[in-house]
C-alpha positions, 0 to 999 in steps of 0.5 A: 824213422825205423819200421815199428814193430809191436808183439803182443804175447798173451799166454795163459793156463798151463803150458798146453794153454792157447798162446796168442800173438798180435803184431804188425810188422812192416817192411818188403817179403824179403826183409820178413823172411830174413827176419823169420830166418832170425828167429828160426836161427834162434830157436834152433839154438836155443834148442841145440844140446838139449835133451828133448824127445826126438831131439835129432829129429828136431835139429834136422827139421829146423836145419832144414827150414832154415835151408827153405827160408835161405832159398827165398822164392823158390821155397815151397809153401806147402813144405814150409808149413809142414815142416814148421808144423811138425817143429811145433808138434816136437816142442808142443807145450814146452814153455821155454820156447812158447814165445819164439814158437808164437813169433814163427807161427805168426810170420809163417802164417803171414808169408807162407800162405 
């Protein structure tokens, strides 16, 4: 039997509204990075071509989470947060990427502790 997961996304208001997320994922710290690296790959697509402010900025900074989550153990917590936080900054009440922003906050919040 497969890990379950479940993910509950509430969002209300307008875009600048809160955006809640529960979910429990299973599974060892390594199968949920690479998971959060899927997701960060994602949204990095999602985002490319686009014409958003500070658009170069962004690609930059989730090209360079990305290049953390690859390293694993050896990432920085501390970095990591910090550049998640200046991404979600950047896309901060758009809401074509409110659901992928919810899902990274949540497993950066579990992992990088």
């Amino acid at each position: 039997m497969g890990h379950r997961i479940t993910n509950k996304v509430s969002i209300g208001g307008d875009n600048s509204g809160r955006i809640t997320q529960t979910g429990i994922e299973g599974g060892g710290a390594d199968e949920t990075v690479s998971s959060l690296l899927q997701l960060v790959e994602r949204l990095t697509a999602e985002v490319r071509g686009k014409d958003l402010a500070k658009q170069e900025v962004l690609e930059d900074t989730l090209t360079d989470l990305a290049d953390d989550l690859r390293a694993g153990e050896a990432a920085e917590p501390a970095v990591v947060r910090s550049r998640w936080k200046k991404i979600k900054g950047l896309l901060g009440g758009l809401a074509q990427f409110s659901e992928l922003v919810a899902k990274i906050s949540d497993q950066v919040q579990k992992i990088f502790t």
